[in-house]
C-alpha positions in Angstrom: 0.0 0.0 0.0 0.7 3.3 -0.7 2.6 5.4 2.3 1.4 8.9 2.7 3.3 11.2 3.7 4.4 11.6 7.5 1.6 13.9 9.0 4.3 14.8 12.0 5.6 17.4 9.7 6.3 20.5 11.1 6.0 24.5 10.3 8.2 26.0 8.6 6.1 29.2 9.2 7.8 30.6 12.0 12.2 30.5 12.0 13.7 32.0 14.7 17.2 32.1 15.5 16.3 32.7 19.3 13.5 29.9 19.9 15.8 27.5 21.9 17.2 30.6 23.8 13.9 31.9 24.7 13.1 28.8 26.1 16.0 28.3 28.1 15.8 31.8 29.2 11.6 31.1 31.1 13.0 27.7 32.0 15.9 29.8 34.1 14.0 32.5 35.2 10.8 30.1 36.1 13.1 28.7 39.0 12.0 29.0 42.3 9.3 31.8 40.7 5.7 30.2 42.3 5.1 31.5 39.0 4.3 34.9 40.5 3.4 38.3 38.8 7.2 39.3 39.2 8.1 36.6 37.4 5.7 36.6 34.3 6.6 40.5 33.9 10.3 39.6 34.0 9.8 36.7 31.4 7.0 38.5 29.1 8.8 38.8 26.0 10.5 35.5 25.9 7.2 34.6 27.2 4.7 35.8 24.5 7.5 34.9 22.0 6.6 30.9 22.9 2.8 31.6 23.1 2.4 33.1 19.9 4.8 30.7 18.0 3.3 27.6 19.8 -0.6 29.3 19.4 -0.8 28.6 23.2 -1.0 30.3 26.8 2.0 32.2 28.5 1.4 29.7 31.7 1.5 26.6 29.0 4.7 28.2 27.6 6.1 28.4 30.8 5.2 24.7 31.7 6.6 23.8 28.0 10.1 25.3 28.3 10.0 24.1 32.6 9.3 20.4 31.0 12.4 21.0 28.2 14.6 21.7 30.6 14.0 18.6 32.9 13.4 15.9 30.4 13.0 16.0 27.5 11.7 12.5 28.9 10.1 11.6 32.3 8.8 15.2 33.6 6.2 14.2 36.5 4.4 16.3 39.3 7.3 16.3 41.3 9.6 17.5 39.0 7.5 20.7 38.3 6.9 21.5 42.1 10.4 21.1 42.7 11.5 23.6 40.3 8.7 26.2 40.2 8.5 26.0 44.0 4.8 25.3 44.2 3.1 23.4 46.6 1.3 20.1 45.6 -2.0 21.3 45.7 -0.5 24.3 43.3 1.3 22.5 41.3 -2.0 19.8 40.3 -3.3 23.1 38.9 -1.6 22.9 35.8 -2.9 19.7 34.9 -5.6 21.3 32.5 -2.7 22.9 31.2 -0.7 20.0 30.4 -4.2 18.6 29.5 -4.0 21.1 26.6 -0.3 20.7 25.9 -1.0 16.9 25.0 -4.1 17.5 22.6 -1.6 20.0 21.0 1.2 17.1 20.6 3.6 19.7 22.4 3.8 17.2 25.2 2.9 13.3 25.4 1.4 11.1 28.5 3.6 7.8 29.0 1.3 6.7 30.4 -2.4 8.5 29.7 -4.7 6.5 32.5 -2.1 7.8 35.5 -1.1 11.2 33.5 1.8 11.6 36.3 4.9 11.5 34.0 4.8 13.3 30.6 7.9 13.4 27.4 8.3 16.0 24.9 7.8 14.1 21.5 10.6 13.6 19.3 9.0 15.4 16.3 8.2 18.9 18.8 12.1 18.2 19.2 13.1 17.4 15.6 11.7 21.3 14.7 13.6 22.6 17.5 16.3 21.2 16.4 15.9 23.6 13.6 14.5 26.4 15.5 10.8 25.8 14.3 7.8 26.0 16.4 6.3 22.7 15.8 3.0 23.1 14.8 0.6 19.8 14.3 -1.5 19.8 10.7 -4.8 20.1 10.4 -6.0 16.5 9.9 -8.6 17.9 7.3 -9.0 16.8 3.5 -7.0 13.4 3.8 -7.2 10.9 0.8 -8.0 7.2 1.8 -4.3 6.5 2.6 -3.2 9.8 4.7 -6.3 9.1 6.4 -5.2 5.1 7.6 -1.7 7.0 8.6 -3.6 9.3 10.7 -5.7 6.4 12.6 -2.7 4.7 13.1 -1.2 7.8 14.8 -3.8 7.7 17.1 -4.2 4.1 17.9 -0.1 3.9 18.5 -0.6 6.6 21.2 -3.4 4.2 22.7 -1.5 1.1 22.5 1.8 3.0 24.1 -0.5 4.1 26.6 0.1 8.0 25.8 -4.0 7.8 25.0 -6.7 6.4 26.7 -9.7 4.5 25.1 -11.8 7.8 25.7 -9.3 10.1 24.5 -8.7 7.8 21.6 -11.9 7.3 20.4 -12.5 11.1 21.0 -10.0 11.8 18.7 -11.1 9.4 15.8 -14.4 10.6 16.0 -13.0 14.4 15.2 -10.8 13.0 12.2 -13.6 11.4 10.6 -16.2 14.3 11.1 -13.0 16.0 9.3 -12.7 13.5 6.4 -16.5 12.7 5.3 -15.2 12.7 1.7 -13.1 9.1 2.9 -15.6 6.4 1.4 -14.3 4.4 4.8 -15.5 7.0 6.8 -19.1 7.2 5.3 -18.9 3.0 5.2 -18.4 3.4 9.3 -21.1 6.1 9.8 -23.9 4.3 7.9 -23.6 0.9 10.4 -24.9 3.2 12.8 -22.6 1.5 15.4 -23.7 1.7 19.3 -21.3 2.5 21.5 -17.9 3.8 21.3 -16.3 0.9 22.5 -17.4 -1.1 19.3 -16.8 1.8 17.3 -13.4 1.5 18.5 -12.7 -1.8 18.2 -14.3 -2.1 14.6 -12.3 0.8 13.4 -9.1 -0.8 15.2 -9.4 -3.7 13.4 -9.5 -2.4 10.2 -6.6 -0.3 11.2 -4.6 -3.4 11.8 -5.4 -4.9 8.4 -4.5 -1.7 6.4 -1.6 -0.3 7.9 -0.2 -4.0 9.2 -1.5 -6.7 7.3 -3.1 -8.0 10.4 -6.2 -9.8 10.3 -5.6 -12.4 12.9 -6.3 -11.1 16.1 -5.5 -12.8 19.5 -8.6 -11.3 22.6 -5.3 -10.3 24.7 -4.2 -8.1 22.3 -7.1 -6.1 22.8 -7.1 -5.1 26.0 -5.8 -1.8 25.9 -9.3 -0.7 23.7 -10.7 -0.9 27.2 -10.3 1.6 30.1 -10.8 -1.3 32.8 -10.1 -5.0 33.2 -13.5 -5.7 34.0 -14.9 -3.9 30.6 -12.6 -6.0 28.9 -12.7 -9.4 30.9 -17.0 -8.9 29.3 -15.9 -7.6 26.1 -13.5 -10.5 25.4 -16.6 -13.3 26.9 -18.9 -12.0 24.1 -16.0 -12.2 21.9 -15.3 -16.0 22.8 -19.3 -16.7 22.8 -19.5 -15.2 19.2 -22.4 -12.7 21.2 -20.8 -9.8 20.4 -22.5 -7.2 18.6 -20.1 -7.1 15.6 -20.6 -10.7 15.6 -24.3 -10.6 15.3 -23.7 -7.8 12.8 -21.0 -9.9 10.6 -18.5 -7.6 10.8 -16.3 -9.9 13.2 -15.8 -13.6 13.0 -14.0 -16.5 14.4 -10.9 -17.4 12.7 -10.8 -20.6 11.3 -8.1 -23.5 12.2 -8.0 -26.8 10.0 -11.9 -25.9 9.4 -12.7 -25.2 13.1 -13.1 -22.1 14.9 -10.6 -21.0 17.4 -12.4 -19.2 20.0 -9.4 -17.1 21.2 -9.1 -15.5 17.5 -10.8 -13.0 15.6 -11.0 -10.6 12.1 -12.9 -8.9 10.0 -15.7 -10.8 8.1 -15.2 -10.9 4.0 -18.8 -8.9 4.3 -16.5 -6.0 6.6 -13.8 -6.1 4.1 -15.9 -5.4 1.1 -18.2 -3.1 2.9 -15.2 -1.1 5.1 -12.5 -1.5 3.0 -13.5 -1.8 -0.6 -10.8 1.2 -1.3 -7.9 -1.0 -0.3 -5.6 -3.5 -1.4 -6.8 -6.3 1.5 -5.0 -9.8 1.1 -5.3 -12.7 3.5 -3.5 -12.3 6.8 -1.0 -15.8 5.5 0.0 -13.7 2.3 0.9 -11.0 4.3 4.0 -11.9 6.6 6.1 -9.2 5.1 5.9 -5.5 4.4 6.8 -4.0 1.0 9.5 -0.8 1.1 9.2 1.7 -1.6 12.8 2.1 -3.2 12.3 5.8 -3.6 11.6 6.1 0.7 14.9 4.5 1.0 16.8 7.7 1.9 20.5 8.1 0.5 23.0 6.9 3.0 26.9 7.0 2.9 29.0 3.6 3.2 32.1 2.6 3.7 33.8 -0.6 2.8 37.4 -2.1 2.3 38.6 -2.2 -1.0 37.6 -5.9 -1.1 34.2 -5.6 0.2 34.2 -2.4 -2.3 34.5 -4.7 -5.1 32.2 -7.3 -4.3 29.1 -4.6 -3.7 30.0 -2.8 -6.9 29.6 -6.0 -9.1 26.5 -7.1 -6.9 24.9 -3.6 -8.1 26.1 -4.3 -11.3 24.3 -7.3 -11.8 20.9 -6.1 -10.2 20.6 -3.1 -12.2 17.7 -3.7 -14.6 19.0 -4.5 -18.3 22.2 -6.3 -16.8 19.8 -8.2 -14.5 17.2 -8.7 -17.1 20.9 -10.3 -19.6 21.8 -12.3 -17.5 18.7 -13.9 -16.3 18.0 -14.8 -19.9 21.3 -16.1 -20.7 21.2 -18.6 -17.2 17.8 -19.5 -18.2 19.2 -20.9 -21.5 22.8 -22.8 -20.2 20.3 -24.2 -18.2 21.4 -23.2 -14.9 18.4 -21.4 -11.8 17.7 -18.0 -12.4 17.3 -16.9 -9.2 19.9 -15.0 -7.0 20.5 -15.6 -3.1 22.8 -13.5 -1.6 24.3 -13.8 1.9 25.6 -10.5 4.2 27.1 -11.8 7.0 29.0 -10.5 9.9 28.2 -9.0 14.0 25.3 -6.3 14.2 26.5 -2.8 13.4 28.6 -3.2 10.2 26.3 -2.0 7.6 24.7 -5.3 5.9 21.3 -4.2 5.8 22.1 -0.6 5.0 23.9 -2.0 1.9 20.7 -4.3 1.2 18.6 -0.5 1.3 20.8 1.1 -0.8 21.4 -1.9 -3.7 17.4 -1.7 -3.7 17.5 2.7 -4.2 20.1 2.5 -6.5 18.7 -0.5 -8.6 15.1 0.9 -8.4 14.2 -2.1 -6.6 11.4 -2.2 -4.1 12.2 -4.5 -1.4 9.9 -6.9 0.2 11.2 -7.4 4.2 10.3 -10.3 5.8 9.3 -10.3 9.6 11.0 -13.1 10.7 10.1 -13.0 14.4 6.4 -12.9 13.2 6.4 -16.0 11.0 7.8 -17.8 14.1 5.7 -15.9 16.8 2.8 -18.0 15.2 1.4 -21.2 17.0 2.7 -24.5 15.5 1.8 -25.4 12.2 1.0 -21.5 11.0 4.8 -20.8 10.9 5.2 -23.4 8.2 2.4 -21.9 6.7 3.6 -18.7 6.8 6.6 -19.0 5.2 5.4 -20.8 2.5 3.0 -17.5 1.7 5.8 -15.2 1.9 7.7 -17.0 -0.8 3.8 -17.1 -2.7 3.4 -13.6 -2.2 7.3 -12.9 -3.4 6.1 -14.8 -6.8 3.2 -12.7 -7.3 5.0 -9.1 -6.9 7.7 -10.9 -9.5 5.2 -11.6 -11.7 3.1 -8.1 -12.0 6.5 -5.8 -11.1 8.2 -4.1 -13.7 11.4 -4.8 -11.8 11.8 -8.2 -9.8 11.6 -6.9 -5.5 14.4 -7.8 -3.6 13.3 -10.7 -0.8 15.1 -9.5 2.3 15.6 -11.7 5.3 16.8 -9.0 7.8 18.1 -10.6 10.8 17.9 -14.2 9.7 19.6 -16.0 12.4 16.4 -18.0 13.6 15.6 -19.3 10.0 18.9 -20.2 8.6 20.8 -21.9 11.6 21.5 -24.7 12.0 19.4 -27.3 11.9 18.2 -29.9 14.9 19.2 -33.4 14.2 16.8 -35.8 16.0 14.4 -32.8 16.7 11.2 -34.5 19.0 9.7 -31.4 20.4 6.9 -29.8 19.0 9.2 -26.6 18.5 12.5 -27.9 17.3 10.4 -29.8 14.5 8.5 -26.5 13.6 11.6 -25.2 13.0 13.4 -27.3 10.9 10.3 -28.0 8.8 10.7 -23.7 8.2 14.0 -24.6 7.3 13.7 -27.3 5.0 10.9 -24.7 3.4 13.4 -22.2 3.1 15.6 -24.3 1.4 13.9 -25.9 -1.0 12.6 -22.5 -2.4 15.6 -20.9 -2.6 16.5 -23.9 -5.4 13.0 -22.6 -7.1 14.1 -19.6 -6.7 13.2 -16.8 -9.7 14.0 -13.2 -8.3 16.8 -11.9 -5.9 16.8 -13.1 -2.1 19.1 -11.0 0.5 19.8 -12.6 3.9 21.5 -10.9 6.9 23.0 -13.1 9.6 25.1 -11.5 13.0 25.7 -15.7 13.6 28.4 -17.0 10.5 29.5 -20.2 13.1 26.0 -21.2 13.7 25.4 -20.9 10.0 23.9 -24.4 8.3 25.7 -25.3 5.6 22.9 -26.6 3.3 22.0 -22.8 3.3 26.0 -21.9 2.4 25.9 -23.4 -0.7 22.3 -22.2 -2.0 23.7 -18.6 -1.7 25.2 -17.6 -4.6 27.2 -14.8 -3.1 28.3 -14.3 0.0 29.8 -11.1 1.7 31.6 -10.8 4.9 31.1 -7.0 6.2 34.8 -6.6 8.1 35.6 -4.0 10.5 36.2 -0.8 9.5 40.2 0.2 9.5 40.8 3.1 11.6 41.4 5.1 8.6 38.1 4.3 7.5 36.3 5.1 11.2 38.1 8.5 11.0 35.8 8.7 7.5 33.1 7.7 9.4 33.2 10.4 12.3 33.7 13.5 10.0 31.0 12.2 8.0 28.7 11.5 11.0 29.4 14.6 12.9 29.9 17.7 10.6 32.8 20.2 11.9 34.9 17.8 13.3 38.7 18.1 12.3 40.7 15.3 10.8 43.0 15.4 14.0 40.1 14.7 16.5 38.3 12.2 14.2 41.7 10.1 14.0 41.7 10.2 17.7 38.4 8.9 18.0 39.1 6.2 15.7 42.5 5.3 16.7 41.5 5.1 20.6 37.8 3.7 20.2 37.6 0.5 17.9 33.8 0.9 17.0 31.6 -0.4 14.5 29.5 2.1 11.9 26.3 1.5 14.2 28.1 2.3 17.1 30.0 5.8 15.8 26.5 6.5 14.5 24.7 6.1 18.2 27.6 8.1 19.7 26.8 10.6 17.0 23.2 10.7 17.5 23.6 11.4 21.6 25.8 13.9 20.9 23.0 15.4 18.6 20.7 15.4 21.4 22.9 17.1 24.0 23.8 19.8 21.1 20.4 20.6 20.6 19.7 20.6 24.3 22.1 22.4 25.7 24.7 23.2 23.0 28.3 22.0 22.4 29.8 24.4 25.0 33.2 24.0 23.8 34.1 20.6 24.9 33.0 18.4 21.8 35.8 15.7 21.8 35.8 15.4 25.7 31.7 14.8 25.4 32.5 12.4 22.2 35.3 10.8 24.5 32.7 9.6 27.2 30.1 8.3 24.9 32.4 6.3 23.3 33.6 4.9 26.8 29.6 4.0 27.5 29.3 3.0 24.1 32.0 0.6 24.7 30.4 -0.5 28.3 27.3 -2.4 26.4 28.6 -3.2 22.6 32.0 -5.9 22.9 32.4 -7.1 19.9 35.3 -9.3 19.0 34.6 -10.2 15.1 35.9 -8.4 12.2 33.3 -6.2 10.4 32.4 -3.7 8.1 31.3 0.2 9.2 28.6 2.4 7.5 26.8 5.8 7.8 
């Protein structure tokens, strides 16, 4: 399906060099201030400056900047008494404030049923970072696919707990009244659906079908739709009992298992999906195991390699760009050899294997079709074999009707292409090798390219080894090569300080890239101050504390 585009975007409307330091400068001057009249006159111009650009009170500009300054994570009651010097009793009167600061996505609940600890979200931060006033669009005038993005926005927040069911459902309601022109919003209004809880959980459903090819739905997963156990604990009996109203209405069903029905499953009826979701590209929850990547969202993304590894990615690119492909595919076919291609990256996490696998696909114009390998196995017995047999079904298809042949990547494959169990008697170890044996068989059917990444080369079965027709080991970057990576990573750094780093800290690409992205943070936090190699220093050291890595590898950006 089609991926709108990002509705988190933010204004560019209003630029000001002096956003950050107007914040910093209420945050200071809020200290110890009981947010008194002294204060506020002291503060005004900074002040007004936040409440115009934020379209919000000079008290929830204060609060904003207060809750900068001690998070940008974890801010709680506490935190704000402490600081403003307010009693309790004061202090719990800013909660309609922060009420409104989190229906204007300026600041997010972690957990919305307690609303005692609150985070500034990462997009308010990412416009900071470039001294805009983030500014949430108007969810008005959607098409049919901005408008699944924007449920989804909402029903994250409910599922990480930063909405309740009330406020979530409260929400929906406003973007359909919003959208009428959406066929799927008309389609929901014309069941005439009682109560908002079924409202919900009909319009979650669906949600789970379009935006994750979900439409096999375990009761637990949906307790979160409910703002108490007990609601739930009914909802989920009239679920089991098939008494539910969407039941009785055939818009929910049982899901079927060797042609009985399992009780502790549910999803939309074919009568929902051709009434709800007629708009949409709907396939069968076993087809749909993987997602499918654009090539064009890949973004561009610097790489480094060894001259070797250099060598080997250049003639990979080579082969998959679309007439050489398209040659030699033809000329296999008739030496009668396979057509298809199975590559292996291989090598610890960190080192750039599926970075390369992105980029290959962006440069080749290849989408790329990414298999969920923990979900295929998360299954109960007997679907995982199932499942894996749809994702190579499903791969066929989008061969078949594709201008250019996907690219099937296995992104952390380590589960799938181990090692197989020799006298396997549990129910388990037999599941898996029957994936295996799966796996290998269509890779010698093969017609298309298949991309594996493995962090575990000595665990590696060697019936897989010899079905992939090339193979890359991503080494370690030299320090040379790390000193590359730093300057590229962090812009402004010198050549001597970058060698430093490199020389002193023997890090993968992930890992420079982490250290860069803290330092990131703290720059647009609280600024460099002077001391960037020092600060650069220390993460390293931490860096170093939790990633040991003893295998030689390849580094990216």
């Amino acid at each position: 399906m089609r991926k709108a585009k990002k509705s988190e975007s933010t204004s560019s409307s209003f630029k000001l060099p002096t956003l950050l330091q107007a914040i910093d400068r209420v945050a200071e001057l809020s200290n110890d201030s009981k947010l008194s009249d002294e204060f506020f006159l002291k503060a005004s111009p900074e002040i007004g400056l936040l409440a115009d650009a934020y379209g919000i009170t000079e008290r929830q500009a204060v609060i904003f900047s207060v809750c900068l300054l001690l998070g940008p994570y974890r801010v709680d009651f506490g935190d704000l008494a402490r600081h403003l010097d307010l009693s309790t009793i004061g202090v719990l009167s800013l909660a309609n404030d922060i009420d409104t600061l989190v229906r204007r996505r300026l600041l997010r609940y972690r957990d919305a049923k307690d609303k005692d600890k609150f985070d500034i979200p990462q997009p308010v931060l990412n416009a900071l970072r470039h001294n805009e006033a983030y500014k949430p669009i108007a969810l008005v005038g959607l098409d049919k696919y901005q408008l699944f993005e924007a449920i989804n926005d909402i029903l994250s927040d409910l599922e990480n707990d930063a909405l309740t069911p009330e406020s979530a459902e409260a929400e929906l309601k406003t973007l359909m009244n919003n959208n009428r022109h959406v066929a799927f919003v008309r389609h929901i209004e014309e069941l005439n659906i009682e109560g908002n809880d079924n409202r919900l959980l009909l319009v979650w459903m669906c949600n789970r079908l379009v935006n994750h090819d979900d439409d096999d739905i375990r009761l637990h997963e949906l307790e979160k739709l409910y703002e108490s156990r007990g609601k739930y604990n009914a909802q989920k009996s009239q679920l089991r009992q098939g008494e539910h109203r969407l039941m009785k209405s055939n818009l929910l069903e049982h899901k079927q298992v060797d042609g009985l029905a399992d009780t502790s499953r549910i999803g939309l009826t074919d009568h929902a999906k051709r009434t709800l979701l007629n708009e949409y590209e709907i396939r069968d929850t076993e087809t749909c195991v993987s997602g499918l990547i654009k090539h064009i969202d890949v973004q561009p993304k610097s790489l480094f390699y060894s001259d070797t590894m250099e060598r080997q990615v250049t003639e990979l690119e080579s082969l998959l760009m679309p007439g050489k492909y398209d040659q030699v595919v033809n000329r296999m076919k008739k030496r009668g050899f396979r057509q298809g291609f199975a590559c292996l990256f291989y090598g610890v996490a960190g080192t750039g294997k599926t970075e390369t696998a992105y980029q290959l696909a962006r440069h080749t114009g290849r989408d790329i079709m990414l298999v969920d390998v923990p979900q295929i196995k998360s299954k109960w017995v007997g679907d995982s074999e199932k499942n894996i047999k749809a994702v190579f079904d499903r791969y066929r298809e989008a061969v078949k009707r594709s201008k250019l042949a996907p690219i099937l990547l296995f992104n952390e494959a380590d589960a799938v292409i181990s090692t197989r169990k020799s006298g396997a008697e549990n129910a388990v170890d037999k599941m898996e090798n029957a994936i295996q044996n799966i796996i290998l068989q269509e890779m010698e059917n093969l017609e298309g390219i298949m991309i594996a990444t493995t962090n575990l080369e000595q665990n590696f079965d060697t019936a897989f080894e010899r079905r992939f027709l090339y193979k890359l080991r991503f080494e370690r970057p030299t320090p040379e090569t790390r000193a590359r990576i730093w300057r590229t990573m962090i812009k402004g750094l010198n050549k001597r300080d970058s060698l430093q780093l490199a020389q002193q800290f023997d890090l993968s690409g992930g890992q420079i890239e982490n250290v860069a992205r803290k330092w990131t943070i703290n720059d647009i936090l609280f600024g460099s101050g002077g001391k960037r190699l020092d600060t650069l220093i220390d993460y390293c050291k931490a860096e170093q504390l939790t990633h040991t890595a003893t295998s030689p590898h390849i580094g990216f950006v």
